[in-house]
C-alpha positions as CSV (number, residue, x, y, z in Angstrom):
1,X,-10.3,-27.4,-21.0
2,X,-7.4,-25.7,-22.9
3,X,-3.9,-24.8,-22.1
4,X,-2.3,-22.0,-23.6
5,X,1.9,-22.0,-23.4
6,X,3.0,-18.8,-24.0
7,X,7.1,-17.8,-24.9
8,X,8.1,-14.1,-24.9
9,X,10.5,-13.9,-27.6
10,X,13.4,-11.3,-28.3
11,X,15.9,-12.6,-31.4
12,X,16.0,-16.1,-30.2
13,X,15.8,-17.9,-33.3
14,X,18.7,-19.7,-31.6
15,X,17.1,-20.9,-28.4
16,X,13.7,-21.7,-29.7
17,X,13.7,-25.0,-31.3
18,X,15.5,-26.7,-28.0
19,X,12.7,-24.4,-25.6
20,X,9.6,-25.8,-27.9
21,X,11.1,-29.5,-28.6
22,X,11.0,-29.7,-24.8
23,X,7.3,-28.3,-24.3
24,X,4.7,-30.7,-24.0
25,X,1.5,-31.0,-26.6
26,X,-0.6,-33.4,-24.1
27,X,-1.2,-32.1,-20.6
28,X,-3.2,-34.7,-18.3
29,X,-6.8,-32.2,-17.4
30,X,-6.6,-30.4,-20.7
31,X,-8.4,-31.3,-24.3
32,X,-6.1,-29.3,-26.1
33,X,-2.7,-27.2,-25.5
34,X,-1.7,-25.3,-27.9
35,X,1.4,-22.9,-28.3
36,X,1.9,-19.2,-28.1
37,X,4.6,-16.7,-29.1
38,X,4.9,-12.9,-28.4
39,X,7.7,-11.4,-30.9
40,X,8.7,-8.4,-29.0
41,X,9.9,-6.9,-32.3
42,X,12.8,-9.4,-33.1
43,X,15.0,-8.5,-36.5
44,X,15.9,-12.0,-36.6
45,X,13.7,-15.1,-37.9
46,X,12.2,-15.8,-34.7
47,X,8.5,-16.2,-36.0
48,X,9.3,-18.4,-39.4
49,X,11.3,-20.8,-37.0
50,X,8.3,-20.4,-34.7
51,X,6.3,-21.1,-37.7
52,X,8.2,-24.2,-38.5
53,X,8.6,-25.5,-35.2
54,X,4.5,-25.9,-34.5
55,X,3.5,-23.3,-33.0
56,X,0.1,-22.5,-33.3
57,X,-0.5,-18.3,-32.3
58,X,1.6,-15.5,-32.7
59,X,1.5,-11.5,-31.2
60,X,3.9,-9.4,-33.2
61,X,4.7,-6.4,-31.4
62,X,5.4,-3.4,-33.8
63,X,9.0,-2.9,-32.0
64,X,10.7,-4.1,-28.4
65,X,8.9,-3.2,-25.6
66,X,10.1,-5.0,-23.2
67,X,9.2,-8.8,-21.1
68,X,6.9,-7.3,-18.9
69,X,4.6,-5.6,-22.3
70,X,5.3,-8.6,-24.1
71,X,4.0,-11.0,-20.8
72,X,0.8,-8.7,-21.1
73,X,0.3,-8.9,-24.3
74,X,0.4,-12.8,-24.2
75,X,-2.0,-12.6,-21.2
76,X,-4.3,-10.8,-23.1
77,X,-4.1,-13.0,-26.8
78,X,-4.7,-16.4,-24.6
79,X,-7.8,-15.4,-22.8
80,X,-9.4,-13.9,-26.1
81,X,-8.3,-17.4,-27.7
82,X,-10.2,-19.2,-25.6
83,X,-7.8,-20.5,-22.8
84,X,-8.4,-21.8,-19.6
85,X,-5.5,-22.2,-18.2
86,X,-2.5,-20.0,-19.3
87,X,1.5,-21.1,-18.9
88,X,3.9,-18.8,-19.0
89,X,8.1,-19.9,-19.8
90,X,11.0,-18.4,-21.0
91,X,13.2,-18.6,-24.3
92,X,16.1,-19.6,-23.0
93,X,15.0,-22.9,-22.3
94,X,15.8,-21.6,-18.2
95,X,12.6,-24.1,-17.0
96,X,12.0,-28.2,-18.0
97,X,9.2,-28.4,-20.5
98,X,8.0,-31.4,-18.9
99,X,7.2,-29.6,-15.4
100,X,4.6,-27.6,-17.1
101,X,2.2,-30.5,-15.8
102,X,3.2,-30.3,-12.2
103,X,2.9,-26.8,-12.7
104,X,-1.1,-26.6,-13.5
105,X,-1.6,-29.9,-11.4
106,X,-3.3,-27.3,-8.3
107,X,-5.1,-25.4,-10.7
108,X,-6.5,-28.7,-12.2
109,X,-7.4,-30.0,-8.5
110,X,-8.8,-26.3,-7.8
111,X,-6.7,-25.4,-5.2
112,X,-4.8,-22.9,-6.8
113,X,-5.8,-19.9,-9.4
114,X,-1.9,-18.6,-9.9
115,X,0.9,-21.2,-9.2
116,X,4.6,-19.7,-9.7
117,X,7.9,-22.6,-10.2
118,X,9.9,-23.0,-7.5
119,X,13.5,-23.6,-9.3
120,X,15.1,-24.3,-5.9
121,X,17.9,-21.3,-6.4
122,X,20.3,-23.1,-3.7
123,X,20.4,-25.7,-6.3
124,X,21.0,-24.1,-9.1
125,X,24.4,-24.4,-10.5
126,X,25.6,-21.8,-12.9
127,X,23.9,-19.3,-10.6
128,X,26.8,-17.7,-8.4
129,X,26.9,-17.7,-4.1
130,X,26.1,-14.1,-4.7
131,X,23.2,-13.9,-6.9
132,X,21.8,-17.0,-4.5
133,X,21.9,-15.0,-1.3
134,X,20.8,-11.9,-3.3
135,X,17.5,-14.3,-5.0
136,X,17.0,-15.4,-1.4
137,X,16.9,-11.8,0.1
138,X,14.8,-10.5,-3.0
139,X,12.3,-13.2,-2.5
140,X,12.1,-12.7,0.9
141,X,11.2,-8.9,0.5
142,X,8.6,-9.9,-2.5
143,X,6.8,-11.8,0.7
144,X,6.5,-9.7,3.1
145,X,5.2,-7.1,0.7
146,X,2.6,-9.4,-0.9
147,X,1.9,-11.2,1.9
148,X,2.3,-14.4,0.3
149,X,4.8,-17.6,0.5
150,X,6.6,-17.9,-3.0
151,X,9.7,-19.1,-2.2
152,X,11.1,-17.7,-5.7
153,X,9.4,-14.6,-6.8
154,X,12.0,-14.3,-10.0
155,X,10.6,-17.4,-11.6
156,X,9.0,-16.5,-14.6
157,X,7.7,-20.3,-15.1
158,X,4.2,-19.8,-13.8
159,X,0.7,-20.9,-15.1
160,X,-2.7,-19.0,-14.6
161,X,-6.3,-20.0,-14.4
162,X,-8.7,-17.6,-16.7
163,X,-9.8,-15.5,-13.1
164,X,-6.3,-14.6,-12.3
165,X,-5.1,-13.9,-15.8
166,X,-8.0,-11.8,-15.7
167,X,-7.0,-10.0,-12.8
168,X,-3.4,-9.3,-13.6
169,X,-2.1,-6.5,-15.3
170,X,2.0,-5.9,-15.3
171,X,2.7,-1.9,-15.7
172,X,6.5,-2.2,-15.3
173,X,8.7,-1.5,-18.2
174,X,10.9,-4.4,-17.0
175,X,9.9,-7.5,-15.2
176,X,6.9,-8.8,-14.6
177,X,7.6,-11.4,-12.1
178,X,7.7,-9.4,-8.9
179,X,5.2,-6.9,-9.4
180,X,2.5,-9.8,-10.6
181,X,3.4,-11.6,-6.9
182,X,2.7,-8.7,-5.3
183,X,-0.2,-8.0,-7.1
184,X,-1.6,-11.2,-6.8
185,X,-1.4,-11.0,-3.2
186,X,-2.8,-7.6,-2.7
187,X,-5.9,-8.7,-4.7
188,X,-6.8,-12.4,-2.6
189,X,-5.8,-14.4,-5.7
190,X,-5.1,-17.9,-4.7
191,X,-1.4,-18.8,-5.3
192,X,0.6,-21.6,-4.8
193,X,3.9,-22.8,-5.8
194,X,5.6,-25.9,-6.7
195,X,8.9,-27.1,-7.0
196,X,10.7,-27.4,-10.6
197,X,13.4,-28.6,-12.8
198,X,15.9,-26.2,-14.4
199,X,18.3,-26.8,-17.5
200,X,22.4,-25.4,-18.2
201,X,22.2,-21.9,-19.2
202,X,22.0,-21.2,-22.6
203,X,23.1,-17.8,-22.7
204,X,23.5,-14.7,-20.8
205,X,20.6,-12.9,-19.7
206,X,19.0,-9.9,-21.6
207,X,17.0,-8.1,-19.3
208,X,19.6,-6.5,-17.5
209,X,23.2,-6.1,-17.7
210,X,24.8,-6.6,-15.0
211,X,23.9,-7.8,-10.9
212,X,23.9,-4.1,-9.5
213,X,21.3,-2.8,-12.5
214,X,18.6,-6.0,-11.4
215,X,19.3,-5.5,-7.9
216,X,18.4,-1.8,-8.1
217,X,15.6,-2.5,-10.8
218,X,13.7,-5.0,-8.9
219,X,14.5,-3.1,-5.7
220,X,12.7,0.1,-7.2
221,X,10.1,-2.2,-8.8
222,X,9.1,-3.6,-5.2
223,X,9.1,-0.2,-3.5
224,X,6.9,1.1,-6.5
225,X,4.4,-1.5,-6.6
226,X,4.2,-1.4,-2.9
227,X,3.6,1.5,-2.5
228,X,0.5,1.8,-4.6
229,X,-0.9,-0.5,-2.4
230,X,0.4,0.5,0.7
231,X,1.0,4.2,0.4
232,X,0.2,4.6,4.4
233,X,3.1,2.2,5.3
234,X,5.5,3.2,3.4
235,X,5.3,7.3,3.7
236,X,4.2,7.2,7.1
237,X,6.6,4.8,8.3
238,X,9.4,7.3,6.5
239,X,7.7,10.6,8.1
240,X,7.5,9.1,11.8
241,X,11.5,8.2,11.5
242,X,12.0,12.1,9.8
243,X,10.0,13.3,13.1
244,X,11.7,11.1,15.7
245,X,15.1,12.2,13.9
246,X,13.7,16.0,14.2
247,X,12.3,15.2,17.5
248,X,16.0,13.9,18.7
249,X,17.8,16.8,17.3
250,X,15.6,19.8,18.9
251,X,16.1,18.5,22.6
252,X,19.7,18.4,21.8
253,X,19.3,21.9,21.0
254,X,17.0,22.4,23.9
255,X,19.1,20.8,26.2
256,X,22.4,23.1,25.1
257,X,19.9,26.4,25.3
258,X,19.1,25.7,28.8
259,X,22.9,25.3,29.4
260,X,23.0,28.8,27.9
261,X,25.0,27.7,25.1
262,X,21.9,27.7,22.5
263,X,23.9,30.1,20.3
264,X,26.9,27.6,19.3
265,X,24.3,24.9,18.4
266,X,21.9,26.9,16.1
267,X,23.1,24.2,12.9
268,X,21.2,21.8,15.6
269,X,18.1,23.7,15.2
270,X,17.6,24.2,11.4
271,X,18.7,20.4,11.3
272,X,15.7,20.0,13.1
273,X,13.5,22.1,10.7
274,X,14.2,20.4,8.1
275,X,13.9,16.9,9.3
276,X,10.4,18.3,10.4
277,X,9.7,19.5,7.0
278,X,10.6,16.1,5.6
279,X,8.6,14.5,7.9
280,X,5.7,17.0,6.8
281,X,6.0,16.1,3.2
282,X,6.2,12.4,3.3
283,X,3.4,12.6,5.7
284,X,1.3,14.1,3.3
285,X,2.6,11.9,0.0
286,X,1.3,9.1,2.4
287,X,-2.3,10.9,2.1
288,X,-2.4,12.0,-1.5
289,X,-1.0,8.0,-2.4
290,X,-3.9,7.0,0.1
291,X,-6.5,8.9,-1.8
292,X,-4.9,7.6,-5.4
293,X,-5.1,4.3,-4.2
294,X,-8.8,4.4,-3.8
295,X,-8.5,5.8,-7.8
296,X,-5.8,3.0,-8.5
297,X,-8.9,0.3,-7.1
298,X,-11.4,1.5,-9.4
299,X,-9.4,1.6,-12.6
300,X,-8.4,-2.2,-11.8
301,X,-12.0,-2.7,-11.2
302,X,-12.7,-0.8,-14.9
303,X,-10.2,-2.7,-16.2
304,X,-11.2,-6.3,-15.2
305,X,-14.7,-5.8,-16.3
306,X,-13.5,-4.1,-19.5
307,X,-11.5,-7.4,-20.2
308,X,-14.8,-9.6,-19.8
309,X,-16.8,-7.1,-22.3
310,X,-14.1,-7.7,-24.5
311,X,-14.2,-11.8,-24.1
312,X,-18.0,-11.7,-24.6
313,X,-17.7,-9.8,-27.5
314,X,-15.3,-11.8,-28.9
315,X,-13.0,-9.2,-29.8
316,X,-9.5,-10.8,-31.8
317,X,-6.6,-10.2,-29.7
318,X,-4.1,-7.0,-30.9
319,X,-1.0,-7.4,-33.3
320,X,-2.4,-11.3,-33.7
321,X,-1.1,-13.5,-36.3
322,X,-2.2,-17.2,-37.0
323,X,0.7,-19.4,-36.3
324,X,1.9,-23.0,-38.3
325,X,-0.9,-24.6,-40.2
326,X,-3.8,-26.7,-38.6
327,X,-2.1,-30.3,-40.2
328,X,1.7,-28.9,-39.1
329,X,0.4,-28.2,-35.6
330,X,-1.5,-31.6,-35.8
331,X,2.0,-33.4,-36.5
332,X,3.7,-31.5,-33.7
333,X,1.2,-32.7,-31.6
334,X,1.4,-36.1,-32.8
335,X,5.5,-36.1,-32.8
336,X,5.3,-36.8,-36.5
């Protein structure tokens, strides 16, 4: 079997030769592993130090679009190079090279197709009491919308077998990690999770610039991803609290009218109205989201199959460049 290990890159000609000296180039289960880069349009000399660090594929994106397009695009280069089995880690040298074996151990054994790191966030030391609780509340959200049991749904350390990579397709302009969870679990992929090692940060993150910006990204993220799938829920469940509010506020008025004092407490009445109205209008975005779902199914459907055209076909992945030569990636491999 092979083993791709992909690296979304963004300027980090700094952080890459610590990430790759760390990554392994034997992976008990696997014939060959080979390493993968997505440049998402770095002005620095991330791919020449990729280059001269071993690695053997690179995707070039034409300009920065962002982790969750440059995840995609990786997706899509390691199942049209062959791989079987398809790691995904950060930069920043976040995640312990070496755990990339525990990591694809259940999907060697079969009894995983998507298997996510579990960095243990209590643990975790230069992460703050705050952003703990906040991970632990996030995470806790991300499973009772997918239905699944990741107990970190932030991890980006995560490997897939070639059904599930297949499967997956990350349409945020952000992150990928929640919206691939819930994904996953929406569509029956088996996924499993497994603890992991984590190293002292490196640097500061990039995705987002301060706690209140990922807290409200990823909390839009989840409500917009969930609600593709579960456009019933989410708009009916707001319309039946708009009714019972509307509901509440006519017997009030009611109740005052029968008292004879109905004309004081008309604001009661077009409170009412419009609490109605709301109800009426998320009510129906429940139905129109209901009937696009049913759209939303067949265009993944579309999209899987187009995927497997493409791999029988043998079409070259986009924006692909070959990586360090055959005998420099040999040496790598060989710690020469």
């Amino acid at each position: 079997m092979k083993l791709i290990i992909q690296i979304p890159c963004f300027n980090e000609e700094g952080q890459l030769p610590l990430t790759l000296s760390h990554l392994p180039r034997q992976v008990p289960g696997f014939e060959l592993v080979q390493w993968l880069i997505i440049d998402d349009g770095s002005t620095d000399r991330t791919i020449e130090v990729a280059r001269a660090h071993g690695v053997d594929h690179v995707v070039r994106l034409t300009n920065h679009k962002g982790l969750a397009a440059a995840f995609q695009a990786g997706l899509d280069a390691g199942l049209k190079l062959g791989a079987d089995v398809i790691v995904n880690t950060d930069a920043d040298n976040q995640y312990e090279g070496a755990d990339v074996t525990k990591l694809v151990a259940p999907i060697v054994r079969g009894d995983a197709d998507m298997v996510v790191g579990d960095r243990q966030v209590s643990q975790v030391e230069h992460f703050s009491g705050a952003k703990k609780q906040l991970q632990r509340v996030g995470s806790w959200v991300v499973r009772q919308a997918s239905s699944t049991e990741i107990p970190d749904t932030t991890s980006g350390f995560r490997a897939y077998n070639r059904e599930a990579a297949l499967q997956v397709q990350a349409v945020s302009k952000f992150t990928y990690t929640l919206e691939t969870i819930i994904q996953a679990g929406k569509l029956l992929v088996a996924i499993d999770h497994v603890p992991i090692r984590t190293n002292p940060k490196t640097r500061e993150s990039r995705l987002f610039p301060s706690t209140p910006a990922y807290v409200w990204r990823n909390a839009l993220s989840i409500f917009r991803i969930y609600s593709q799938y579960e456009p019933l829920k989410v708009f009916w469940g707001g319309a039946m609290v708009m009714a019972l509010a509307a509901l509440a506020v006519f017997i009030r008025f009611v109740v005052y009218f029968a008292e004879g004092q109905g004309r004081g407490h008309v604001q009661s009445l077009i409170a009412g109205a419009v609490l109605f109205n709301a109800a009426m209008l998320l009510g129906s975005l429940g139905v129109i989201g209901d009937l696009l779902d049913a759209q939303r199914t067949l265009s993944q459907r579309t999209f899987e199959r187009v995927r497997r055209i493409e791999l029988q076909l043998g079409v070259q992945p986009s924006h692909y460049e070959p990586g360090a030569s055959r005998d420099q990636a040999e040496r790598q491999a060989l710690g020469v």
